[in-house]
C-alpha positions in Angstrom: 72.8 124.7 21.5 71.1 123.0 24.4 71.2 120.5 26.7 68.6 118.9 28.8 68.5 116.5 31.1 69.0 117.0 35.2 66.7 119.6 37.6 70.1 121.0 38.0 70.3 122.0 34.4 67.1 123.9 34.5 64.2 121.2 34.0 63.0 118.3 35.5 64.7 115.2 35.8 68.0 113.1 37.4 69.5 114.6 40.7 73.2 113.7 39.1 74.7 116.5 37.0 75.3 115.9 33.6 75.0 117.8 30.2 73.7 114.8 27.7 71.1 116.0 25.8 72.0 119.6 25.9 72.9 123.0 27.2 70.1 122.8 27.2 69.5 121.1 27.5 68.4 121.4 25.9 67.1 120.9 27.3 65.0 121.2 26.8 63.4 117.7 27.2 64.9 114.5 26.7 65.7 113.4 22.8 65.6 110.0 24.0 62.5 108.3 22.9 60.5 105.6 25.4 58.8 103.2 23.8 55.2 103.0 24.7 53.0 100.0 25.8 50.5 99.1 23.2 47.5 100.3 25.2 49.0 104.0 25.4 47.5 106.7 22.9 49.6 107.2 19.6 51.6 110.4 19.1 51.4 111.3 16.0 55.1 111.7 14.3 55.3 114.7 12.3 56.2 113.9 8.5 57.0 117.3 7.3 58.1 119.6 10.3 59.0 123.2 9.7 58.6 126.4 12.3 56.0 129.1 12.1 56.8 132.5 11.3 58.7 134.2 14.2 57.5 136.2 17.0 59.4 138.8 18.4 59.8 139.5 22.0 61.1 143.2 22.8 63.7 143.4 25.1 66.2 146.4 26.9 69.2 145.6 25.0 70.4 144.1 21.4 70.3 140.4 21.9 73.1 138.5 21.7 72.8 135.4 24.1 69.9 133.5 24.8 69.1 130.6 27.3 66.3 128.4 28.5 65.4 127.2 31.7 62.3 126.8 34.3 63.2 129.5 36.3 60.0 129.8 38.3 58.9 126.0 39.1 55.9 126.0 37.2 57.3 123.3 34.7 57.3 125.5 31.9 60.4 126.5 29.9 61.3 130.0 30.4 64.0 132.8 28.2 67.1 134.4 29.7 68.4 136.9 27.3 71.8 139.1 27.4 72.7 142.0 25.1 75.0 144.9 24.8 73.1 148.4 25.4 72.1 148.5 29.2 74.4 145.7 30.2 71.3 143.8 31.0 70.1 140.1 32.0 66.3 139.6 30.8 64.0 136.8 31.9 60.5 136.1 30.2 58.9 133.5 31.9 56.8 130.8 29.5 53.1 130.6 29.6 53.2 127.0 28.0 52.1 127.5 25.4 54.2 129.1 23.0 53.9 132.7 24.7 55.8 134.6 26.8 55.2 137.3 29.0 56.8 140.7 28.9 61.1 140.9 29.6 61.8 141.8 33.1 65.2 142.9 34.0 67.5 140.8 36.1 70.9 141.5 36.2 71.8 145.2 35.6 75.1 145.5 36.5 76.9 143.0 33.9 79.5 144.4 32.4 80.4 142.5 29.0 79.2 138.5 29.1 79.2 135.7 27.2 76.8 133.0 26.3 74.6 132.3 29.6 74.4 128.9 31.3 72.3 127.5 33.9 71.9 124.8 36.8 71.5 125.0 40.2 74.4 126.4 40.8 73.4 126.9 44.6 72.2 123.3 45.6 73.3 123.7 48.8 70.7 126.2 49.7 67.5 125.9 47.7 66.7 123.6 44.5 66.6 126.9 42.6 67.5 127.2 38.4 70.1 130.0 38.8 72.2 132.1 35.8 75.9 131.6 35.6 78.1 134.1 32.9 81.4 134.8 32.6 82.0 138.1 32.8 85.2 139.3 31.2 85.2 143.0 31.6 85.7 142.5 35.5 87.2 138.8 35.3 84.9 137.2 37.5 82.3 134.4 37.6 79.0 135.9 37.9 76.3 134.0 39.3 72.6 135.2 40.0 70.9 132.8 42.2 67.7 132.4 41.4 64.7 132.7 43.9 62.3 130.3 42.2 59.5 132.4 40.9 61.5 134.1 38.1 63.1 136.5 40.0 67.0 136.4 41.2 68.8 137.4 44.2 72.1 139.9 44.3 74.7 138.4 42.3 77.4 136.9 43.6 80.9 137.0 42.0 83.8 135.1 42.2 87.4 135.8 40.6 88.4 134.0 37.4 91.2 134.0 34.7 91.7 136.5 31.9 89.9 136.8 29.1 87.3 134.3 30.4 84.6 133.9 27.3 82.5 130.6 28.4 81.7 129.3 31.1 80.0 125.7 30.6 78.8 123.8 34.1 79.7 120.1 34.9 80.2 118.0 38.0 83.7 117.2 37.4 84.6 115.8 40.9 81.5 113.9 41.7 80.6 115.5 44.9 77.3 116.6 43.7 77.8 120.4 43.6 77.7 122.0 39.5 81.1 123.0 39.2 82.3 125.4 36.1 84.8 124.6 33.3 86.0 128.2 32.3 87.2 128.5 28.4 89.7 131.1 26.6 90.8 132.3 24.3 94.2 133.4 26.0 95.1 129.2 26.3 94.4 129.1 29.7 91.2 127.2 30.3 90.6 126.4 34.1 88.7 124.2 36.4 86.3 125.9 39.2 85.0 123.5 41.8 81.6 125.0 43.3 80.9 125.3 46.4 77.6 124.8 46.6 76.5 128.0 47.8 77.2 130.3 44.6 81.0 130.8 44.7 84.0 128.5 43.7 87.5 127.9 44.6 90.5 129.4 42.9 90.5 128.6 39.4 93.1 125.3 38.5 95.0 125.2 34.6 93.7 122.3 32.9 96.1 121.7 30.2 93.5 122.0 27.7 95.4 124.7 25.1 94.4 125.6 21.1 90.7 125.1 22.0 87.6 126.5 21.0 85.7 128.4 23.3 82.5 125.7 23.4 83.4 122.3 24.6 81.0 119.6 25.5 80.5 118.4 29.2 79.3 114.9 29.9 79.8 111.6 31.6 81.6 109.8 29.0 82.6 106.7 30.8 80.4 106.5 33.3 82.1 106.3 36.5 79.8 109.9 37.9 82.0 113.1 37.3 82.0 114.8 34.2 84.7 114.8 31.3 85.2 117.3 28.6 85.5 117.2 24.6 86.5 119.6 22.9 87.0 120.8 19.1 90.4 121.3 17.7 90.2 122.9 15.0 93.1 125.2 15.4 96.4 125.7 13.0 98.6 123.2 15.1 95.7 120.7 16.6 94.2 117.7 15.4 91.4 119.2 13.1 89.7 116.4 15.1 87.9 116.2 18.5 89.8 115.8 21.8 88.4 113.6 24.3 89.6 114.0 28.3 88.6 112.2 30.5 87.7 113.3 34.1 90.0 112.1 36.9 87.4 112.4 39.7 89.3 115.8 41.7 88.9 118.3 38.9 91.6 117.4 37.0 92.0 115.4 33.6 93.6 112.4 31.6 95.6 112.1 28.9 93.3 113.5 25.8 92.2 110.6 22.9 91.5 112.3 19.7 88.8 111.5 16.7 87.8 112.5 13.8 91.1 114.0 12.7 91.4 116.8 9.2 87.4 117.6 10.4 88.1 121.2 11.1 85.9 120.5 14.2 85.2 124.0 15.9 82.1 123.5 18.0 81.3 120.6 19.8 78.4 119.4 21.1 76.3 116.2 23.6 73.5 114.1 22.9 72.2 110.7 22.3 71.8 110.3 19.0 71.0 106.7 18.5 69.0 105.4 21.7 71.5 103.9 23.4 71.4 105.9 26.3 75.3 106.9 26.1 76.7 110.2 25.7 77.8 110.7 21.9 79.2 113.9 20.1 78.4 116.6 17.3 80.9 118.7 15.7 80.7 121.5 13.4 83.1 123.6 11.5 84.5 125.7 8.5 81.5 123.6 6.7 80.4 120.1 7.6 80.6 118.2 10.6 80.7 114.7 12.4 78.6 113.0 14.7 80.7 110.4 17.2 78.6 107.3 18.9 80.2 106.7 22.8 80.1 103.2 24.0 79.8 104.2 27.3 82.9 103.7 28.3 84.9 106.7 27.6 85.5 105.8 23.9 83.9 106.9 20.5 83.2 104.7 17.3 84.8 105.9 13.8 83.1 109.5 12.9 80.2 109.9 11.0 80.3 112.9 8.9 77.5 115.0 7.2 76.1 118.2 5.0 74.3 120.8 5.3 75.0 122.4 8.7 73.8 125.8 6.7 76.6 127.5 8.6 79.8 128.3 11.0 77.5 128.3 13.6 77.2 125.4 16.4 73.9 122.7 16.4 70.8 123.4 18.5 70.0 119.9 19.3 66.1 118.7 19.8 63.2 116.8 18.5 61.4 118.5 16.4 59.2 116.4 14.5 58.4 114.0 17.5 59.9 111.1 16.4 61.8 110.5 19.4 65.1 111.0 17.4 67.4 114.0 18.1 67.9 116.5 15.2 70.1 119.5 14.4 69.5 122.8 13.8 71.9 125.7 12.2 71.2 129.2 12.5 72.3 131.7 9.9 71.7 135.1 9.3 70.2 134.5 5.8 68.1 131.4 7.3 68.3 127.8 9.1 68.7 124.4 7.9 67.1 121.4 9.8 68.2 118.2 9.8 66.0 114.9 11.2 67.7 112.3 13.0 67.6 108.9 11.7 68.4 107.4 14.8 71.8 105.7 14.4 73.8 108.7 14.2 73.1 110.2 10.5 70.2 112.8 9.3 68.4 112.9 6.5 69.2 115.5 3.9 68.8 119.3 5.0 65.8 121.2 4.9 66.0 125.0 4.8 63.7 126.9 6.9 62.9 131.1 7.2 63.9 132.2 10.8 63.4 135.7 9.4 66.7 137.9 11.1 68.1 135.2 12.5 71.2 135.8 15.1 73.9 133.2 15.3 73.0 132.0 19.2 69.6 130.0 19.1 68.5 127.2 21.7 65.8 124.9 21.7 62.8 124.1 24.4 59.3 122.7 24.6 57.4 126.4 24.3 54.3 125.1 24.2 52.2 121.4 24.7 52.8 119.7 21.8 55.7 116.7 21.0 57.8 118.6 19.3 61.0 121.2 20.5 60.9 124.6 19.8 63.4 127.4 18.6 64.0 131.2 20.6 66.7 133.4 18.8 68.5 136.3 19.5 66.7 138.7 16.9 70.0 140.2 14.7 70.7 143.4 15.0 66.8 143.8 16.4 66.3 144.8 20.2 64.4 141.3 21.3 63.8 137.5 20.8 62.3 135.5 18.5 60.2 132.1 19.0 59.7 130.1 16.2 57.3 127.3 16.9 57.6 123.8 15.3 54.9 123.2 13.0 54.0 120.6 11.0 52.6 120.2 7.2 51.2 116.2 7.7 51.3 113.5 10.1 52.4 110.2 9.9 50.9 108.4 12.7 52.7 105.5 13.1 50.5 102.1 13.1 50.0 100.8 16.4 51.2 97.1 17.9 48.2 94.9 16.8 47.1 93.3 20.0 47.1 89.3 19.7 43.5 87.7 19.5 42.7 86.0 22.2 42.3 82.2 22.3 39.1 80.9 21.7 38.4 77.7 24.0 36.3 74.7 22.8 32.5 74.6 24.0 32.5 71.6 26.5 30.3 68.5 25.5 27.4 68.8 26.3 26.0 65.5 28.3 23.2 64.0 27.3 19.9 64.8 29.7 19.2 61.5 31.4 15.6 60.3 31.4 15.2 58.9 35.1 13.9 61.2 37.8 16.7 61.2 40.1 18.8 63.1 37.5 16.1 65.8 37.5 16.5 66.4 41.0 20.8 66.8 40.3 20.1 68.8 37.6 17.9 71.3 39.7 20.8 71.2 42.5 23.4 72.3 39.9 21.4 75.5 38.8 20.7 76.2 42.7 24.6 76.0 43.6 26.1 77.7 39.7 25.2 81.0 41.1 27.2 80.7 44.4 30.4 79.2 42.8 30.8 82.3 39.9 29.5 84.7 42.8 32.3 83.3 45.3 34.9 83.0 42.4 33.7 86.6 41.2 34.5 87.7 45.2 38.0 86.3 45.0 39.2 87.6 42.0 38.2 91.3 43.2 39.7 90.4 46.2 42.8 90.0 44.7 43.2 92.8 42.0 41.7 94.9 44.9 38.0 95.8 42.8 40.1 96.7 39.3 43.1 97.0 37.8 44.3 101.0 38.6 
């Protein structure tokens, strides 16, 4: 899964903290399309995306978590990896174009984490991407700030709740800071306001029980803090998605469910038609729905589909260039892809070899091309794989034909009088032309200051 979208989150973009367009992220870029003015060079739009074969990245440990991020300021997407063995947190840092240099240990001392997250965790002191894990084996919050050039500082720890197995950051009281929403599966999910600085207050119940562990974070309504959906897809919940909305102080609303008898297990953000509003992905024992928000805190009827290849939770990107945001499902016998139309349904699902796939995969731009790429936790392989987007044939889409310009009518031309006198006008009129286009050629540059820039 990722989600993209503010410099808090890990790349470029919006001071204000919010997941749309994922955990990445993803993200790894915005899946937002802009249109382009007519004079702007064409990208082309890839007709038959796939990946290339995988290359593996050796690491310490046995992969199990993997994240992406510009941890180093160089405006190229970088890997965090975590895996049992050592215990260890690995960062690769991104050469841009589709490489990465060698894993360096990070974090040695983790005991037993879960899925990493990321954001600028300590926006008080530096702009820095930093790494943020629960860590359940000593029930803490562990946070490793980063230093901005790929490496991180000591970690700093803060106590949570038992049994902590997510951690997912948000701003859910709109003071600015990233704030963490701390899952369980014990049914005591909790609320930690950041302070800024790499620690958080005392962890506050949210009422959110029967949950799975991955919820999606976003500004559903719009008024700046975050709110929460969640899949609940347990024996007494909904089957559905529940919606809560944010009250501002780190606590929540009464919970609006959709989607109901879905099985919805994971759940996911990102904008899947355009409009610029936070929408939802589910996934489950199966298939899945995709929710469109109207920006106002509320969700149109679900839009189911096929082919999620898995029980496994979306990677949202782009990754045929279209502008659109896709889905991708990792399996361990393969992943299925499937292109965004751009109103909220995909096309059918297209099967693709990610060769020893693990179950955790996120998305990023790896190299310089239009279109996301995939990093995966390699199986039961010591390392990560990359698997670039590739395409088979472009379709280039036909540009806007400019208007032709209207042609004005040729003056009359005036009969050349025969007396003398008019000889002598004549011969003034070609002596002044000159110095009226010359001045009228002076004011124009004058005006556009020597050329348009």
């Amino acid at each position: 899964m990722n989600t993209s979208v503010s410099s808090r989150f890990g790349m470029p973009g919006r001071r204000r903290a919010v997941s749309l367009l994922a955990a990445a992220a993803l993200t790894s870029g915005a899946l937002a399309a802009t249109a382009a003015p007519a004079s702007a060079v064409t990208v082309p739009v890839c007709a038959t995306p796939g990946f290339a074969a995988p290359v593996t990245y050796p690491t310490a440990n046995m992969v199990l978590f993997t994240a992406t991020a510009d941890f180093n300021n160089d405006h190229k997407a970088d890997l965090a990896t975590y895996g049992h063995g050592g215990g260890d947190i690995e960062v690769l840092t991104g050469n841009g174009d589709g490489t990465f240099d060698p894993a360096v240990g990070a974090d040695p001392g983790m005991a037993s984490a879960s899925r990493l997250a990321t954001g600028d965790i300590t926006s008080d002191v530096d702009s820095s991407i930093d790494i943020v894990v629960a860590d359940s084996a000593s029930g803490t919050v562990r946070v490793l700030p980063g230093n901005g050039d790929g490496t991180f500082g000591a970690p700093i720890t803060t106590p949570t709740i038992l049994n902590a197995s997510m951690v997912i950051p948000g701003d859910f009281d709109d003071d600015d800071r990233l704030d963490v929403l701390v899952t369980s599966g014990s049914n005591n999910n909790s609320i930690m306001l950041g302070n800024g600085d790499g620690t958080f207050k005392a962890p506050a119940p949210t009422g959110f029980t029967g949950y799975a562990p991955l919820a999606a974070v976003a500004d559903f309504d719009g008024d700046g803090d975050d709110d929460v959906a969640f899949g609940d897809g347990s024996m007494m919940g909904t089957n559905g998605i529940e919606v809560f909305p944010s009250n501002g102080d780190g606590s929540f609303g009464l919970s609006t469910a959709y989607g109901a008898g879905t099985s919805a297990l994971f759940v996911s953000t990102a904008d899947f038609n355009g409009d610029h509003e936070a929408d939802l992905i589910s996934s489950g024992m199966g298939d899945g729905m995709v929710l469109l928000g109207n920006g106002d805190g509320s969700f149109q009827s679900a839009l189911p589909y096929t082919g999620n290849g898995g029980l496994g939770w979306p990677t949202l990107g782009d990754y045929n260039g279209d502008g659109k945001t896709d889905a991708a499902f990792a399996s361990p016998m393969g992943g299925s892809l499937l292109l965004g139309k751009g109103d909220g349904t995909f096309q059918a699902p297209v099967s693709f070899n990610g060769g020893s796939m693990g179950m955790d995969m996120v998305s990023g731009r790896f190299d310089a091309d239009n279109r996301s790429d995939l990093a995966t936790s390699s199986g039961l392989a010591q390392g990560v794989s990359v698997l670039l987007s590739t395409c088979g044939t472009s379709a280039t889409p036909t540009p806007a034909v400019k208007p032709k310009p209207v042609v004005e009518p040729k003056p009359t031309v005036k009969p050349k009088p025969a007396t003398k006198p008019a000889l002598k006008w004549k011969t003034k009129v070609k002596l002044e032309k000159p110095k009226l286009e010359k001045a009228k050629l002076k004011k124009a540059k004058k005006i556009r200051g020597g050329g348009v820039k």
